[in-house]
VMD Tcl script that draws the C-alpha trace (Angstrom):
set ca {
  {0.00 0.00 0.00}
  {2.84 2.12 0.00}
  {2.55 3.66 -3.57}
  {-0.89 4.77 -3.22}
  {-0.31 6.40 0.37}
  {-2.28 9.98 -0.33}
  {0.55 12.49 0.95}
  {4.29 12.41 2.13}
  {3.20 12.66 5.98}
  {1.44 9.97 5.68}
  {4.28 7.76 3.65}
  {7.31 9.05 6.23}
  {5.04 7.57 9.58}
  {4.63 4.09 7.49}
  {8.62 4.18 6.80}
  {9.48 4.84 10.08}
  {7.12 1.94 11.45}
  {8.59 -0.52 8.84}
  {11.84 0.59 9.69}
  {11.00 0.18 13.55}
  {9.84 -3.26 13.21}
  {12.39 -4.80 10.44}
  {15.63 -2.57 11.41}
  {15.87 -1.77 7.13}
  {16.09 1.42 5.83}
  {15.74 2.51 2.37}
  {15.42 6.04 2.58}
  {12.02 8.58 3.35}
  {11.98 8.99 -0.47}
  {8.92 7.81 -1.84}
  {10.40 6.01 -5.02}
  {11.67 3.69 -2.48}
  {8.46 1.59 -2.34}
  {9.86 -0.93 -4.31}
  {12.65 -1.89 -2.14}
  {10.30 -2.03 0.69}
  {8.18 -4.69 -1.63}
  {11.66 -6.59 -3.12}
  {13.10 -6.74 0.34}
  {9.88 -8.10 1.96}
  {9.56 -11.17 -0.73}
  {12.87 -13.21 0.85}
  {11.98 -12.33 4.27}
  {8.53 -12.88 4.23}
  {8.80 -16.03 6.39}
  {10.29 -13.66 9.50}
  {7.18 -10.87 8.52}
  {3.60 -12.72 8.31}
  {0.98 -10.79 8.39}
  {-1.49 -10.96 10.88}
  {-4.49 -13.37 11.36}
  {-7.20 -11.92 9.35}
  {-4.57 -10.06 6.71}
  {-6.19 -11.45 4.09}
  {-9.85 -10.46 5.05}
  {-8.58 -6.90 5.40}
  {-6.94 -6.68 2.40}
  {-10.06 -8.00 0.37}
  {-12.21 -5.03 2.23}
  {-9.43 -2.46 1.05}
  {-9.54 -3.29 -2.16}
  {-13.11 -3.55 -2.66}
  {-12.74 -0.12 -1.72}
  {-11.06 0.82 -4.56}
  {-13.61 -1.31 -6.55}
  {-16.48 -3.78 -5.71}
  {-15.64 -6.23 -8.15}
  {-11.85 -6.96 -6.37}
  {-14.23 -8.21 -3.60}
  {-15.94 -11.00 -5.75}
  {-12.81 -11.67 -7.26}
  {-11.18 -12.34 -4.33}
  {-13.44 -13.91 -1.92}
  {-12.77 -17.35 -0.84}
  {-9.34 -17.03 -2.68}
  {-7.36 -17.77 0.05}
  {-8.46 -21.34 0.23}
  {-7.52 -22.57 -3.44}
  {-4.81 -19.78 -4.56}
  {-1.85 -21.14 -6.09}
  {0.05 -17.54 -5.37}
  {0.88 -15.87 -1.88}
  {-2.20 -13.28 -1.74}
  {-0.25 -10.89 0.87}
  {1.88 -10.11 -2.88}
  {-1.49 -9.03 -4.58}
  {-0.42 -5.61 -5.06}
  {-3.42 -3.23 -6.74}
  {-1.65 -1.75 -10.11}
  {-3.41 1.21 -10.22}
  {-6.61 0.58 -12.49}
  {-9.63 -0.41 -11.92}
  {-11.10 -3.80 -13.18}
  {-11.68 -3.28 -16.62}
  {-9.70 0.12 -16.70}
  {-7.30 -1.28 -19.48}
  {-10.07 -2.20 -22.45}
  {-8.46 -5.97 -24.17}
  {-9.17 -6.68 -27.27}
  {-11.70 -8.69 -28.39}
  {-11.47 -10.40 -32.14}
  {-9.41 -7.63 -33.03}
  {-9.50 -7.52 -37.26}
  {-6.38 -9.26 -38.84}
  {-4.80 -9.33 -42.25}
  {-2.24 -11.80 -44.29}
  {1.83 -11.21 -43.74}
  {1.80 -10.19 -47.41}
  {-1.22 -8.02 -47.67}
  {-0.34 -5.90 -43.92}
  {0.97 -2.10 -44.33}
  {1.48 -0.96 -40.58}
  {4.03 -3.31 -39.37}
  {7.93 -1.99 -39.59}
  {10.47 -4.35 -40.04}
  {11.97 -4.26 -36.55}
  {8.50 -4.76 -35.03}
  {8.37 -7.26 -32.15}
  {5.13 -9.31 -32.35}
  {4.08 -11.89 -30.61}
  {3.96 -15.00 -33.01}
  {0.89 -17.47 -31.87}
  {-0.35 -20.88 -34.02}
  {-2.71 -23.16 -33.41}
  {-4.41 -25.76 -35.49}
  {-2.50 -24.88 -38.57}
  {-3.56 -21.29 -38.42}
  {-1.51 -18.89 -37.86}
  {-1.22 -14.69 -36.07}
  {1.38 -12.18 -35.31}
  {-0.20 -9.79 -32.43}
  {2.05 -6.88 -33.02}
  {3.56 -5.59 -29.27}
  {3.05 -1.72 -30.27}
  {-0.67 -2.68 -30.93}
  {-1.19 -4.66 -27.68}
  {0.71 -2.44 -25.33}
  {-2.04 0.11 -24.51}
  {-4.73 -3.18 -23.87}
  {-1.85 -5.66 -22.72}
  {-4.54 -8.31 -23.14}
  {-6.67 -10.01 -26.75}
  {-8.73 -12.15 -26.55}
  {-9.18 -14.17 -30.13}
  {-10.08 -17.31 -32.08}
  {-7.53 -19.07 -33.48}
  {-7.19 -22.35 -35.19}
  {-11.28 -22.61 -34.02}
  {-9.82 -22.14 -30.42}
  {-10.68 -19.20 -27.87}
  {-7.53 -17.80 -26.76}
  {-6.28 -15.32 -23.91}
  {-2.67 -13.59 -24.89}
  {-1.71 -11.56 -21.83}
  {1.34 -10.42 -21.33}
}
mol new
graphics top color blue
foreach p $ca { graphics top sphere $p radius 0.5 }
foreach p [lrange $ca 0 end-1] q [lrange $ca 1 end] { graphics top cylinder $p $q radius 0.2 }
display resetview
């Protein structure tokens, strides 16, 4: 929660706690979020949270949006990742729009792609797509049919 503390006050009291209760220090500046969040990953086994962490992060969120509460709910009984890492990125659900059957064109008969484009090169079923990575960056999601098979390319 760090990175989304609303003023400098606020972020220098949570530092000073941290640095109270772990004996780290990575600066007051407020770039330094990161090292707080790479540092805690190793040590993580000396740090649990407390009982109920879990709960109160799922009401947090849902501040932020509804919809983080249904997705998280009962969670923490089949996740296959540590849930006290579920860091909110900054959008809401939905914020970043995918894209959905986004139109496509043969290698030979395309005009937009240059030849140092990266792409990312997907075939299924004999059939065959290049999802261009200066098209998907702005959705970072598409979802598609290829080869007669839904897909999901996330990246």
């Amino acid at each position: 929660m760090l990175r989304f503390f609303p003023g400098r006050e606020l972020w220098i009291e949570a530092v000073l706690v941290l640095k109270d209760i772990t004996g780290e220090d990575f600066g007051n500046e407020f770039e330094n979020w990161n090292a707080w969040m790479e540092w805690l990953a190793p040590n993580l086994a000396e740090y649990q949270p407390p009982e109920r962490y879990l709960e109160w992060k799922i009401n947090m969120l849902s501040l932020v949006h509804p919809r983080f509460a249904d997705f998280l709910r009962g969670a923490g009984k089949t996740a296959r990742i540590d849930l006290t890492e579920l860091a909110w990125g900054g959008v809401p659900p939905d914020g970043i729009p995918d894209l959905r059957n986004p139109p496509h064109v043969e290698a030979d008969e395309q005009d937009y792609l240059l030849p140092d484009d990266r792409v990312f090169g997907v075939s299924i079923n004999g059939e065959h797509r290049a999802y261009p990575l200066r098209i998907m960056n702005p959705h970072e999601m598409a979802n598609d049919i290829l080869g007669g098979e839904p897909i999901a390319l996330a990246y």
